[in-house]
N, C-alpha and C positions, 0 to 999 in steps of 0.2 A: 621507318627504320625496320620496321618489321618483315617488309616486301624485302627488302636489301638483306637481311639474314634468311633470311628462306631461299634467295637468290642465289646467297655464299652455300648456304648447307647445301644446296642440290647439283651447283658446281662441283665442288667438292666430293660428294658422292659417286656424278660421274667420274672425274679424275680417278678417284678408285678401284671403281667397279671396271673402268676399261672398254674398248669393244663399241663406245655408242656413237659415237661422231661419223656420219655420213656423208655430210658437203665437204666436199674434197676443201673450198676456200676457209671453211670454220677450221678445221684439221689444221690445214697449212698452217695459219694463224695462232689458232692455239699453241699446237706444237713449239712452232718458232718463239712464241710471247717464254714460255718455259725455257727455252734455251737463253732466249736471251738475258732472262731473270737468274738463272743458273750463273752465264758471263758474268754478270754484274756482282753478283757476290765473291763470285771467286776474282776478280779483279778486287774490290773493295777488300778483301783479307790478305790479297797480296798489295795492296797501298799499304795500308794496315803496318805492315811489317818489313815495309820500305824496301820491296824490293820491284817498286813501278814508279816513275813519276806522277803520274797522271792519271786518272778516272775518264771513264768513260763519257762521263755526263760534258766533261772539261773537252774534251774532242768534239763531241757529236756537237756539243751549244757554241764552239766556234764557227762551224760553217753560218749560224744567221748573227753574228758578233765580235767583237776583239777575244782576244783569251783570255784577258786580265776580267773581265766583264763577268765569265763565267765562272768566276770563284762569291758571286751573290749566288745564295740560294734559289732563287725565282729563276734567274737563268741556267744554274744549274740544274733543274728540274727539269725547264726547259728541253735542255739536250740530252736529258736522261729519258725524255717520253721521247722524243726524236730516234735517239738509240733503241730504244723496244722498239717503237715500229721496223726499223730497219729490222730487226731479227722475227719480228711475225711474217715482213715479206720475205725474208730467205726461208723461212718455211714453209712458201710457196711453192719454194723449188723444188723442196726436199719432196714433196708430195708427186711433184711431177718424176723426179726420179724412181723413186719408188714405183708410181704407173708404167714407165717403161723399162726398167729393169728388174723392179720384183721387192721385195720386201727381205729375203734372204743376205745378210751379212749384214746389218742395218748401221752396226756402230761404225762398220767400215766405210761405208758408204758416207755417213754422218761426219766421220773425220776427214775426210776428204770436201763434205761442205764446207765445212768451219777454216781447212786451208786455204779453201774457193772464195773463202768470205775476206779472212786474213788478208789475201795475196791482193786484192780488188780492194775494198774497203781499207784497210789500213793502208799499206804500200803506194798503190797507187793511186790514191785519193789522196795522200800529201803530196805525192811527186804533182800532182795538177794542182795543187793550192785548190781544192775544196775545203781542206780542213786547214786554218790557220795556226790551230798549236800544233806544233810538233815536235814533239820528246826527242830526247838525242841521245838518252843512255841506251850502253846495247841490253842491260837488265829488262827494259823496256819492253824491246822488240820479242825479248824471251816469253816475256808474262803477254803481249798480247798472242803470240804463237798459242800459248796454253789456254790462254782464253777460248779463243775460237776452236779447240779443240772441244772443249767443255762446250761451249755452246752448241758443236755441230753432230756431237754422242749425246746430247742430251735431248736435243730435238728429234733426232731421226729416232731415238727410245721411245718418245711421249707421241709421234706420230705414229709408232707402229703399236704403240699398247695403244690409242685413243681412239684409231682406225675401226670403224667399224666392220666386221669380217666383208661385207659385198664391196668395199669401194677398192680393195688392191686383189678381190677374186679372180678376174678378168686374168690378167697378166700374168698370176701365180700358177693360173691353172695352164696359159698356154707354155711355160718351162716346164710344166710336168707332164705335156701332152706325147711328145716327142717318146718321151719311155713306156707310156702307156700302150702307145700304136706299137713299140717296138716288141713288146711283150705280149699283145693279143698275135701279131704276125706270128711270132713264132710258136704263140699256141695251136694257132688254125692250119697253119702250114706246115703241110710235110713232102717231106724230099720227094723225087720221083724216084721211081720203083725202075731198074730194069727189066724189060719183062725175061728175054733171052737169059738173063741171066736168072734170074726168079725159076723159071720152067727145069733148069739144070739140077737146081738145088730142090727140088718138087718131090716127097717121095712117096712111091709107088706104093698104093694097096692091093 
């Protein structure tokens, strides 16, 4: 019990302090586990107060079950650890985004995952019968719209604070390189001189 409190407290401290996570796949993961945990509650506060049909856990634990099945807690838990991992691997991706476009705009970037996730995941994962429940109020489709939004600003947040400054250095520095070179040229370089015309303006002692 004790290893497992010392485990949580130094977790935690990282989360904090910021900056330490290296392995781009720890990052990805972690990241995405926060977002998806973020999802979760803001779905559960909007069940809560009746403006969703459905929980997450009630989707994700249909694709291995009936829907009726997943209103037992066991399988509800079930498809609630099904659902996390689904969101620690979209925060695979968001890592990879980052590596190729850069760290700058992060939330924006982030909302545009969680639409990426929404439009894939929700939409057309019922239209294929992966997932066997399928909600029918348009409230529904609102609350998971916002879901995925929370999940995809909340991840590209905790990837970009948890990121250690070397693992997005690469990429950030080559968008800033382009101004760099453009600004040493113009210090080092100077125009050409006419001479003919120099020699005219030349005055005599």
């Amino acid at each position: 019990m004790g290893i497992n409190s010392f485990q949580l407290s130094r977790w935690w401290f990282l989360l904090k302090r910021g900056k330490s996570i290296k392995d781009s796949v720890a990052l990805g993961a972690v990241g995405g586990l926060l977002g998806a945990v973020a999802m979760v509650l803001s779905n559960f506060l909007i069940y809560k107060a009746g403006k969703t049909e459905i929980l997450y856990g009630h989707i994700a634990g249909s694709i291995f079950m009936r829907p009726f099945r997943t209103k037992q807690p066991k399988n509800f838990i079930l498809g609630q650890i099904f659902h996390l991992g689904n969101g620690c691997a979209s925060g695979l991706l968001m890592v990879e985004i980052f590596k190729r476009f850069g760290t700058d705009l992060a939330l924006l970037k982030g909302s545009m995952l969680g639409m990426f996730t929404w439009e894939i995941l929700y939409n057309v994962g019922q239209r294929l019968g992966i997932y066997t429940a399928k909600p029918h109020l348009t409230k529904t489709g609102y609350s998971a719209l916002w879901n995925n939004f929370v999940y995809g600003t909340v991840t590209a947040y905790s990837i970009k604070w948890l990121a250690h400054p070397s693992v997005f250095l690469s990429i950030d520095n080559n968008f800033k390189q382009p101004n760099n070179i453009a600004s040493n040229r113009n210090k080092y370089y100077q125009e050409p001189v006419d001479v003919e015309t120099e020699k005219q303006y030349t005055p005599i002692h």
